[in-house]
ZAMARGU-4260 file (C-alpha; in steps of 0.2 Angstrom, whole numbers, plus 5000, padded with zeros to 4 digits):
<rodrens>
0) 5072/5293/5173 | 5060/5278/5176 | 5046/5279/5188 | 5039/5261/5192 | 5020/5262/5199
5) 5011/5246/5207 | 5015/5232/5197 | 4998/5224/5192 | 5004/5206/5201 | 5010/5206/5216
10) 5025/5192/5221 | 5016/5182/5228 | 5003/5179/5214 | 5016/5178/5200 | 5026/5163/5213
15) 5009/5154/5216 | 5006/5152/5196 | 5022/5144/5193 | 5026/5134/5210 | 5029/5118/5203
20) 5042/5125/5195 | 5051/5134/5208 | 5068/5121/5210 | 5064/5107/5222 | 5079/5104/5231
25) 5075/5085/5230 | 5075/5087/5211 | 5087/5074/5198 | 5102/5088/5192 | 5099/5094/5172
30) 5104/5082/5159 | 5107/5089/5142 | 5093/5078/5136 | 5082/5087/5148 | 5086/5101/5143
35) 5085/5101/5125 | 5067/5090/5124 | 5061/5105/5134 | 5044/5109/5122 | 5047/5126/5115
40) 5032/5138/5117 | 5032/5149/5104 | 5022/5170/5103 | 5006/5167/5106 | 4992/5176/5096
45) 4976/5180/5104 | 4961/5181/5091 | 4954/5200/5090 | 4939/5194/5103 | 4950/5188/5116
50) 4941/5172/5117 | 4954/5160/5110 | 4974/5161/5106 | 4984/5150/5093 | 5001/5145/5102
55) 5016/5138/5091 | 5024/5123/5101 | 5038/5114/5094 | 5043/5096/5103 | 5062/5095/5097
60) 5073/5080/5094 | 5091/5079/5091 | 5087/5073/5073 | 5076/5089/5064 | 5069/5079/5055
65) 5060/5070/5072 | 5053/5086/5077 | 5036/5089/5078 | 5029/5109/5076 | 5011/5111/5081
70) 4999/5125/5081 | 4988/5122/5098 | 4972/5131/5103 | 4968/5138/5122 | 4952/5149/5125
75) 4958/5165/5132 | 4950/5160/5149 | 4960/5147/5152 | 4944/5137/5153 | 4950/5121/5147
80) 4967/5114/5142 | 4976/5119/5126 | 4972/5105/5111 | 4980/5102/5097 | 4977/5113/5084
85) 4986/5107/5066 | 4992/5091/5066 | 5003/5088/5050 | 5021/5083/5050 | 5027/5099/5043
90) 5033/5112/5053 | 5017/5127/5057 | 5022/5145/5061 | 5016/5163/5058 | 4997/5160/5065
95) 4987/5177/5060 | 4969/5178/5066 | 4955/5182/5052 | 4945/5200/5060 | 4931/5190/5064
100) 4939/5177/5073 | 4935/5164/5064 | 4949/5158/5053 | 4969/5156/5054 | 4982/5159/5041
105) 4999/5151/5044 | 5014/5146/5037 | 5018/5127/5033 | 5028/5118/5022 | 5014/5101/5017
110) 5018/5086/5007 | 5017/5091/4989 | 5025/5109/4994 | 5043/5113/4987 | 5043/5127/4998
115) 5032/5133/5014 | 5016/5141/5009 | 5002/5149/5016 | 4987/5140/5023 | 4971/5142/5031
120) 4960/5133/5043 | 4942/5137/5052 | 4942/5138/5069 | 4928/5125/5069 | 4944/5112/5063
125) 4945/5103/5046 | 4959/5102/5035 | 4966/5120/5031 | 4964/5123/5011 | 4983/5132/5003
130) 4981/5148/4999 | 4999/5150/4990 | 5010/5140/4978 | 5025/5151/4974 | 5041/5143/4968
135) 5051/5150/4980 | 5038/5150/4996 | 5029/5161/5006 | 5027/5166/5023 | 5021/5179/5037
140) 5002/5178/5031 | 4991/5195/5037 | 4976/5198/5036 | 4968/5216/5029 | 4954/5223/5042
145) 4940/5221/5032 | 4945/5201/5030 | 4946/5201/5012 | 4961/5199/5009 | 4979/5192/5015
150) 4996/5201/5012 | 5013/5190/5014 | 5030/5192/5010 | 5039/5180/4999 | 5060/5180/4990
155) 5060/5185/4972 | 5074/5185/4961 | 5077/5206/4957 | 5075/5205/4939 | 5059/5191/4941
160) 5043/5200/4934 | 5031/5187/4939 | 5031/5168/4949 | 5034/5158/4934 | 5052/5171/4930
165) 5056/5168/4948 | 5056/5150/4945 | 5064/5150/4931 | 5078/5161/4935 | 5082/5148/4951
170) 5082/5134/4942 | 5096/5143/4930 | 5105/5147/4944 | 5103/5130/4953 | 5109/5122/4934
175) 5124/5134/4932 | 5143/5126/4930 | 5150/5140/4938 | 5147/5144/4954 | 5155/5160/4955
180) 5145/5176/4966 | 5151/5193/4961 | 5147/5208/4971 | 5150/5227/4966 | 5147/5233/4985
185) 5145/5229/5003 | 5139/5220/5012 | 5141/5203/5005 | 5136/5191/5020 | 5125/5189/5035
190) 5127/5179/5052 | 5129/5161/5038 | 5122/5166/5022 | 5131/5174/5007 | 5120/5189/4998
195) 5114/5185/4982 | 5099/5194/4970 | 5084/5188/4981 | 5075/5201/4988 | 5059/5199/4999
200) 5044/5207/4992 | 5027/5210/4998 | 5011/5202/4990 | 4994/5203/4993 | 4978/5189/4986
205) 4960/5186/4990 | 4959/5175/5006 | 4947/5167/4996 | 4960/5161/4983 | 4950/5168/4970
210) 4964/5176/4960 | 4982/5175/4960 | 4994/5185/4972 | 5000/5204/4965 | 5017/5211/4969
215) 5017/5227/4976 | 5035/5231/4973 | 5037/5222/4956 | 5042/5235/4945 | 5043/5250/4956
220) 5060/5262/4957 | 5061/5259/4976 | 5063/5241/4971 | 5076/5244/4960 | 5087/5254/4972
225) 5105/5245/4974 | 5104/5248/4992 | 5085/5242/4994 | 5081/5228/5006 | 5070/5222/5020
230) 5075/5226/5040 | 5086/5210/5044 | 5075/5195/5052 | 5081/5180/5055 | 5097/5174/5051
235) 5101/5179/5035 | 5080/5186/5030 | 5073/5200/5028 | 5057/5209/5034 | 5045/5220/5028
240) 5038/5223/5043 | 5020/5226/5034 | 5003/5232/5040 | 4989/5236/5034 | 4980/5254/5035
245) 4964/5254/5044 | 4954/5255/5026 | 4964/5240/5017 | 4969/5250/5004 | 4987/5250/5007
250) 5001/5243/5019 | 5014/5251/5027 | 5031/5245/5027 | 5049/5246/5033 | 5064/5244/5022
255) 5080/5255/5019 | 5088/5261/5003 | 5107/5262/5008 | 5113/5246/5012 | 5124/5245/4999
260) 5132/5260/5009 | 5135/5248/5024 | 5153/5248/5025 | 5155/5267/5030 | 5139/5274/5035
265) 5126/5269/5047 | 5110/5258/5038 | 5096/5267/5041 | 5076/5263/5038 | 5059/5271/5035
270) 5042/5269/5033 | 5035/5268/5017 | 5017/5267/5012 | 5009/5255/4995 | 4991/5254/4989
275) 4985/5237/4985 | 4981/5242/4969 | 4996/5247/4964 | 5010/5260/4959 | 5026/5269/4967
280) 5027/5266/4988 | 5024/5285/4995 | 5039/5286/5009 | 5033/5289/5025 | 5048/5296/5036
285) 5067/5300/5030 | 5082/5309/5038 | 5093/5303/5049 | 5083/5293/5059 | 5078/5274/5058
290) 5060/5270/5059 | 5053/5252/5060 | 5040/5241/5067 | 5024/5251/5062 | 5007/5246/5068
295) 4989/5253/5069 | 4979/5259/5082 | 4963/5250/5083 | 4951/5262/5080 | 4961/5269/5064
300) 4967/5284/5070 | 4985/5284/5076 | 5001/5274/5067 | 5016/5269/5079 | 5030/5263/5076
305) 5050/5263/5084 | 5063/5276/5081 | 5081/5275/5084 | 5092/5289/5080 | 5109/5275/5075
310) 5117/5290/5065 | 5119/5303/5077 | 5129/5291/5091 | 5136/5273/5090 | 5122/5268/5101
315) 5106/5273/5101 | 5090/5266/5111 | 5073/5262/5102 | 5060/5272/5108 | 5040/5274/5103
320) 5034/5288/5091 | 5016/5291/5085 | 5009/5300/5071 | 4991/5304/5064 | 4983/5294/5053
325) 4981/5298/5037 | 4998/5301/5040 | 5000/5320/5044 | 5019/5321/5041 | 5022/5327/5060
330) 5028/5312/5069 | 5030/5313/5088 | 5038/5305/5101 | 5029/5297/5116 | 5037/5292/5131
335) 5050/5302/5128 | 5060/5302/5145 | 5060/5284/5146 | 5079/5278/5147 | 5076/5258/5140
340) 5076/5252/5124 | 5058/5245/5118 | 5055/5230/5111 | 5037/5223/5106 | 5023/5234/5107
345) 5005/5234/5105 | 4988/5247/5108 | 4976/5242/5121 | 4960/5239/5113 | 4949/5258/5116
350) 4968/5265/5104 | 4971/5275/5121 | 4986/5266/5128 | 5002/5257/5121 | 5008/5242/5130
355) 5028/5239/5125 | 5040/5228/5132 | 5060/5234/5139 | 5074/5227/5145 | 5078/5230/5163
360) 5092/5224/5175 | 5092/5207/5168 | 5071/5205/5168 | 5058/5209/5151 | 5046/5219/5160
365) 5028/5227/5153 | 5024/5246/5153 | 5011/5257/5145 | 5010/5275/5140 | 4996/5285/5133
370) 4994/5286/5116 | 4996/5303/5113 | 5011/5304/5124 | 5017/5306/5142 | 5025/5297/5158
375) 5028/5277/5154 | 5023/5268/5170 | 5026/5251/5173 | 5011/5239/5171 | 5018/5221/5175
380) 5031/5216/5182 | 5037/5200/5192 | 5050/5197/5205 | 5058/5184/5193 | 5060/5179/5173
385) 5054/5190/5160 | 5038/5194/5148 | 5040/5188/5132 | 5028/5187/5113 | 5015/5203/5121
390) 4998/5199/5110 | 4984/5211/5114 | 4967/5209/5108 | 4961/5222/5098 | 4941/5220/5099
395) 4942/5213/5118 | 4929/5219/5131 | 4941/5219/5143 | 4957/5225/5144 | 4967/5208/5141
400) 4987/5203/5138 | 4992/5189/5132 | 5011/5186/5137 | 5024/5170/5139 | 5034/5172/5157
405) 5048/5162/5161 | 5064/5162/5172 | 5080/5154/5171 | 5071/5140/5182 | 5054/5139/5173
410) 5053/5137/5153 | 5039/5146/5145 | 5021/5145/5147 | 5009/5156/5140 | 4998/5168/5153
415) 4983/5179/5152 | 4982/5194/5160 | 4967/5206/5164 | 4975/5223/5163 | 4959/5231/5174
420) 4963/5219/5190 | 4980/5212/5187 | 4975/5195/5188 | 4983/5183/5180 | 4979/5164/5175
425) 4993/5151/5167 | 4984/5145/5147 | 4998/5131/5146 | 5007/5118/5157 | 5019/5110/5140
430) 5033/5110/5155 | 5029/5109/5171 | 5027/5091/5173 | 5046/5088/5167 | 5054/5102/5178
435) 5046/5099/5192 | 5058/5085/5192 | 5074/5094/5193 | 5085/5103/5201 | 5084/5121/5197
440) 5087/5133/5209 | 5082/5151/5203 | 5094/5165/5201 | 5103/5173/5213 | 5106/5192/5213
445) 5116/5206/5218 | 5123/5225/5215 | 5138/5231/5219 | 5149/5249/5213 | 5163/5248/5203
450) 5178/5259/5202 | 5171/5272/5192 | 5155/5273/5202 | 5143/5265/5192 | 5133/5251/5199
455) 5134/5233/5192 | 5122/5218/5189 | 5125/5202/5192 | 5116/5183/5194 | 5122/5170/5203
460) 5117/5152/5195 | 5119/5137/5206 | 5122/5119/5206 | 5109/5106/5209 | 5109/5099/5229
465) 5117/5117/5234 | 5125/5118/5250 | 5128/5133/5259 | 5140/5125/5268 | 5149/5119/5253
470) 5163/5129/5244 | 5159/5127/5224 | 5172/5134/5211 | 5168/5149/5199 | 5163/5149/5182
475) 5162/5168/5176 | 5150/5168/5161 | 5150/5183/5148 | 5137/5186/5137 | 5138/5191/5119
480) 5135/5209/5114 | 5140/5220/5117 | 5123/5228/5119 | 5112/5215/5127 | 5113/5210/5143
485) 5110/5192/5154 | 5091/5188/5156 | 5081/5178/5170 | 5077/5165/5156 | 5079/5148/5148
490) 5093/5146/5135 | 5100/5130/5127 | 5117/5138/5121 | 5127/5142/5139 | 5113/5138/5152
495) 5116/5142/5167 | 5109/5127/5175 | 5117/5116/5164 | 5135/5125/5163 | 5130/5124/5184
500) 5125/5105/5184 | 5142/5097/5190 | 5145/5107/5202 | 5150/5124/5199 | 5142/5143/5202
505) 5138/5153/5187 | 5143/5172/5188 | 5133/5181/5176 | 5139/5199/5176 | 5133/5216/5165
510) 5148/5224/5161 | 5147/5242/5155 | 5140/5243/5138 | 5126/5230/5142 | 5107/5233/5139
515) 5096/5237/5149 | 5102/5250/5162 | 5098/5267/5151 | 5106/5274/5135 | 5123/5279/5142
520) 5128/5264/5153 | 5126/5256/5133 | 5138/5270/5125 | 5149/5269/5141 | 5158/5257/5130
525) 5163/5268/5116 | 5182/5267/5114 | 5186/5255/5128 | 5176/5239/5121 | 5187/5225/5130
530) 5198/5232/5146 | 5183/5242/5154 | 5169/5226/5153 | 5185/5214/5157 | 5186/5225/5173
535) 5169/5225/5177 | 5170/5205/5175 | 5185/5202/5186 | 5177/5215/5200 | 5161/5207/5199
540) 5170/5188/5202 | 5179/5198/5218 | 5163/5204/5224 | 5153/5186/5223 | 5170/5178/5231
545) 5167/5191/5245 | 5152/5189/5247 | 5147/5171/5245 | 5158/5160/5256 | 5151/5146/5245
550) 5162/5153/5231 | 5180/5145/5231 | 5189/5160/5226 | 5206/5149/5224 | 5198/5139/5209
555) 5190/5153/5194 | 5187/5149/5177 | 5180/5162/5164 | 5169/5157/5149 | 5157/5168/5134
560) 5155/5167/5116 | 5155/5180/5102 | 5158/5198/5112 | 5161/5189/5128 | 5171/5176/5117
565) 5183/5194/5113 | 5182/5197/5132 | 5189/5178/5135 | 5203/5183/5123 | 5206/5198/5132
570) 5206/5191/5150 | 5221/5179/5141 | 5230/5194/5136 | 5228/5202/5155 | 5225/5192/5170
575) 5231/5174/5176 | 5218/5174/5189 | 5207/5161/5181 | 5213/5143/5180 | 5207/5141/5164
580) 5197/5151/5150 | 5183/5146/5137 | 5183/5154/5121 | 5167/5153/5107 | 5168/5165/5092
585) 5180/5176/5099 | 5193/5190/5091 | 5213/5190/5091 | 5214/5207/5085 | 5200/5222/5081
590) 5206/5223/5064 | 5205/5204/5057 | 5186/5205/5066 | 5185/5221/5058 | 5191/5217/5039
595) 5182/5201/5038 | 5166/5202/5046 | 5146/5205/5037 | 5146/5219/5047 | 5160/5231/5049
600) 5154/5251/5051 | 5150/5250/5069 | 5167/5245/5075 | 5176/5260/5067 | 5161/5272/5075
605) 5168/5261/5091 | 5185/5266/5088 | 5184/5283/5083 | 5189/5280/5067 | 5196/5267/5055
610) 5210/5255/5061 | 5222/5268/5048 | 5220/5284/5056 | 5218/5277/5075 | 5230/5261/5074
615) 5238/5263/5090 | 5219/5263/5096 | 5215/5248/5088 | 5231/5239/5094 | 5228/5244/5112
620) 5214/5234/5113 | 5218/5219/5104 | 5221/5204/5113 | 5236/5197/5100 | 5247/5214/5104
625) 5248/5205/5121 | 5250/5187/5115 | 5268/5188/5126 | 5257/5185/5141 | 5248/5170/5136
630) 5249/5158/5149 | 5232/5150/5154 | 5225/5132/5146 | 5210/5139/5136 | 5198/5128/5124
635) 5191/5136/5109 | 5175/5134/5097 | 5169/5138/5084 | 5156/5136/5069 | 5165/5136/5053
640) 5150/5145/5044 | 5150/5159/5056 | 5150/5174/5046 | 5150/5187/5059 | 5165/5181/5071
645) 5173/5171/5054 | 5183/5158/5056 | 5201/5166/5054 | 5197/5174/5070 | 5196/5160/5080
650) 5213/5150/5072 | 5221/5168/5075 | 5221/5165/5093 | 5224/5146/5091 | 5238/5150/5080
655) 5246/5163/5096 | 5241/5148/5109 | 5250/5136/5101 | 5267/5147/5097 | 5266/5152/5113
660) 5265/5132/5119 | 5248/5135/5131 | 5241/5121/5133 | 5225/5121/5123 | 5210/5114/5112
665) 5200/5116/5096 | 5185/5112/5092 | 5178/5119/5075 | 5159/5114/5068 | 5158/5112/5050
670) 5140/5110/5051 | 5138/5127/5063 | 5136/5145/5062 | 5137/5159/5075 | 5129/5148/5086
675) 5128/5128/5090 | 5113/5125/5085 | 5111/5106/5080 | 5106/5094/5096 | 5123/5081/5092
680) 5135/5096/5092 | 5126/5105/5106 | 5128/5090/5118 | 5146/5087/5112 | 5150/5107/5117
685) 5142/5104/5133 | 5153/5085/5137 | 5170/5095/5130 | 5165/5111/5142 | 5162/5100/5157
690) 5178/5090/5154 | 5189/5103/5153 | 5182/5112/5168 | 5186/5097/5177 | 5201/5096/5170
695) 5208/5111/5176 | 5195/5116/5190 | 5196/5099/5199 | 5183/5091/5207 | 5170/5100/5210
700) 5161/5099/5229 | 5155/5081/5235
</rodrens>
């Protein structure tokens, strides 16, 4: 159960920091040029003194090439405006403060790099000096508490021994005639990459570039393991996840030794632990539960770190243990009755408290916990948008958070917060100029219970010059998933406001099996994955019809992508309420997803078993058992280097579409993966969205 205390800021102060960005109903409606020159504000990292934090801010163009990616520096008191920082043409990232506050290491790929490096640059300004020059790159610099020394993770070929191997064996494999990949076990892919013998690996050097980076796996049996590898980062990546112990003698990282066993059992992690000078990692945790994400207490004496116990259930929420340090072998949970799934986390600055982020009904919120254990309360909170990028300063006087908000209405700007009064003061304004001039009116809300009893979320996005008096169609919008859930935030791939602009009300609905409403409204899902959550959706569209008399319940169209893509599929298989149906990434049948996807074990633990002993099962819930039902016009997408909904599944449905002469349209990205990423393809999605909306909807309100 979750008991919230006194948020530390009131409504009123949250609303009166972000005012200018509330929706002026004389605002201009969202182009998709305004949306996607929005300046991206990136985690911000506060320096170990509080007095100053480095804020990534990308400006994008539709050509990559044409984007600029600054570091920028604020002082933590907001004192003056935020100035540029790094001003190269290359793209910064991964700022980490020196202990003293006086230096930043990054990540940056310069003229004369082949790959990005590491760099480092004063505080005082001046050309950052590179620390690195690995053939294959390096990022993620961090720096040891004593500030002699910087650890980094960089890709290594598995059978490289040393930088110039590494380069050498890529530039064999970049020479080669044949082409051919060869795999012994699974998996093979991820999201748009193939799998192939790079393996990330964690160095550490002299900040002062004195002597050369040292592998701290090179050579170790862990290393050698078939199943060894990083946690999954970013796209296809991996991370290690490292830091270092209070006395710079060793890092603790995260990896797991069974991935080669992903296609029947669960891949679990651990902590392991390496000495800078060398030798076999000492592995911290084992057993049946994963372990990730650890991190120091400031005064030494406590190592945290994430749990999530993936092998005893199909789902399983992250929650916060602790253990001694040196590590005593007797971890601990804290928190422990707390039903969300936490996501970032850091210790206040006297190591007593742990500040963590969680999903909640559609909102990021902040909440802390002792150290050594006990209730979780919640320590900030808004009436709107979520918390996002936590940074706490470890040697602050005060209690200080640094933290981006933002809402569906309002793109992120980075905040301080004084834990001890709950005051709070807006560092950046990258946005606020250019929103002020639009339309955005924020998100509308509202519960109702479904047949079963359990109480559903929803938001309502609406058009620009709303009119209560107006009746608008319906676009029902389902996320992708399963477990996640619809946030109060800014998103270029289906914006509300944007999906919203011509005239239409956005219904964003948690179906059962979404995130953020406790551990078993998530495994709620298990054996029902589509006709549950559809029902959810289509009694959710009921409810804002009912409710809303703005909503013309004669005109509904249903829309989502990856997970609520397979639900688009579904609500073809089973409904005709909707006039017409958007599809992105979505299934035909279980098994295709099943049998060609990079990941594959969960959907059986989904099923009760594999598609040959429950077929019937399997079947049941596939939208191609019901093709004979096909009737509504639908459009299709897809990004033909999507790994994880593969193409096949996609011209699956086409394939039943057209036999069954519905009429409809595909669109496939050759450039694209899971996602439409790329500015051109992006604002062509968004044109072919809105025309056959139109197409089918009619005319929206005048």
């Amino acid at each position: 159960m979750i008991k919230t205390h006194l948020p530390l800021l009131a409504s009123a102060v949250l609303l009166a920091g972000g005012s200018a960005l509330a929706g002026a109903e004389t605002g201009s409606p969202i182009t998709h040029e305004a949306l996607w020159l929005l300046k991206q504000v990136g985690a911000p990292a506060a320096s170990p003194d509080g007095k100053w934090v480095i804020v990534p801010v990308t400006e994008p163009a539709y050509d990559e090439k044409d984007e600029v990616s600054d570091l920028w520096l604020v002082p933590g008191d907001g004192s003056t405006p935020p100035r540029r920082f790094t001003t190269a043409r290359s793209r910064e990232s991964a700022p980490a403060w020196s202990p003293d506050s006086r230096q930043v290491a990054f990540t940056a790929k310069r003229e004369g790099d082949d790959a990005a490096q590491i760099y480092i640059i004063s505080i005082d300004g001046g050309e950052a000096r590179r620390l690195t020059q690995l053939a294959l790159g390096a990022r993620a610099p961090l720096w040891s508490p004593d500030g002699r020394s910087i650890a980094f993770q960089a890709p290594m070929h598995r059978g490289a021994t040393n930088d110039a191997d590494n380069k050498r064996l890529a530039d064999e494999r970049k020479q080669a005639k044949s082409k051919v990949r060869a795999y012994d076990s699974f998996p093979v892919r991820r999201w748009d990459k193939w799998f192939d013998d790079v393996q990330t690996r964690l160095f550490v050097m002299p900040a002062d570039g004195s002597s050369a980076p040292r592998d701290l796996l090179g050579g170790t049996a862990l290393l050698q393991l078939p199943g060894f590898r990083g946690a999954s980062g970013e796209g296809a990546g991996e991370d290690l996840q490292p830091a270092w112990a209070p006395d710079s003698r060793s890092l603790v990282f995260t990896a797991t030794t069974n991935l080669d066993a992903a296609a029947y059992a669960e891949v679990l992690h651990q902590l392991y632990d390496v000495s800078v000078a060398g030798g076999e990692p000492r592995a911290l945790t084992s057993g049946d539960v994963s372990h990730q994400h650890a991190a120091f207490s400031p005064d030494g004496k406590l190592l945290a770190f994430t749990t999530s116990a993936v092998k005893e259930h199909y789902y399983s929420i992250s929650r916060l243990g602790v253990a001694a340090w040196p590590w005593d072998g007797n971890p601990r949970a804290v928190a422990r009755a707390f039903d969300r799934s936490v996501g970032s986390f850091a210790f206040s600055a006297d190591s007593r408290t742990i500040h963590f982020t969680a999903e909640d009904a559609g909102r990021i919120r902040v909440w802390s916990v002792p150290a050594g254990g006990g209730e979780a309360r919640l320590a900030l909170d808004a009436p709107q948008g979520v918390w996002l990028s936590m940074s706490v300063p470890g040697q602050a006087a005060t209690p200080l958070l640094f933290a981006n908000w933002e809402a569906a209405h309002s793109p992120a700007e980075t905040h301080r917060v004084d834990l001890a009064t709950g005051q709070r003061t807006r560092l950046t304004s990258f946005n606020v100029e250019a929103v002020a001039k639009l339309d955005l009116p924020p998100l509308r809300e509202f519960w109702f219970t479904n047949k079963l009893g359990r109480a559903i979320h929803s938001y309502l996005a609406l058009p620009p010059a709303f009119d209560e008096a107006k009746r608008y169609p319906l676009l029902v919008l389902m996320h992708g998933g399963h477990a996640n859930m619809w946030r109060d935030a800014v998103t270029r791939r289906w914006n509300y406001h944007l999906l919203a602009q011509p005239g239409h009300v956005v219904l964003l609905t948690d179906y059962v099996g979404s995130t953020g409403y406790g551990q078993q409204f998530t495994r709620d899902i298990l054996g029902d994955p589509l006709r549950g959550p559809a029902d959810d959706i289509n009694a959710a569209a009921d409810e804002a019809i009912r409710r809303f008399a703005f909503i013309d319940g004669s005109r509904q169209a249903a829309a989502g992508a990856s997970y609520g893509g397979h639900l688009a599929n579904w609500l073809q298989a089973t409904t005709t309420r909707y006039k017409c149906l958007i599809g992105h990434a979505g299934l035909a049948s279980l098994y295709s997803q099943w049998a060609t996807s990079d990941a594959i074990y969960h959907r059986e633990r989904m099923m009760g078993g594999p598609f040959w002993e429950s077929a019937a099962a399997w079947l049941d819930q596939s939208p191609s058992t019901y093709a004979r039902n096909f009737q509504t016009p639908m459009l299709l997408t897809v990004g033909e280097n999507d790994f994880r909904v593969p193409l096949n599944n996609v011209l699956e449905m086409w394939s039943l579409l057209q036999r069954q002469r519905v009429p409809s349209r595909l669109l496939v990205w050759p450039d694209e993966n899971h996602w439409i990423l790329k500015g051109e393809n992006s604002r062509v999605f968004y044109r072919e969205v809105h025309q056959w909306l139109d197409r089918w909807l009619g005319a929206p309100a005048p």
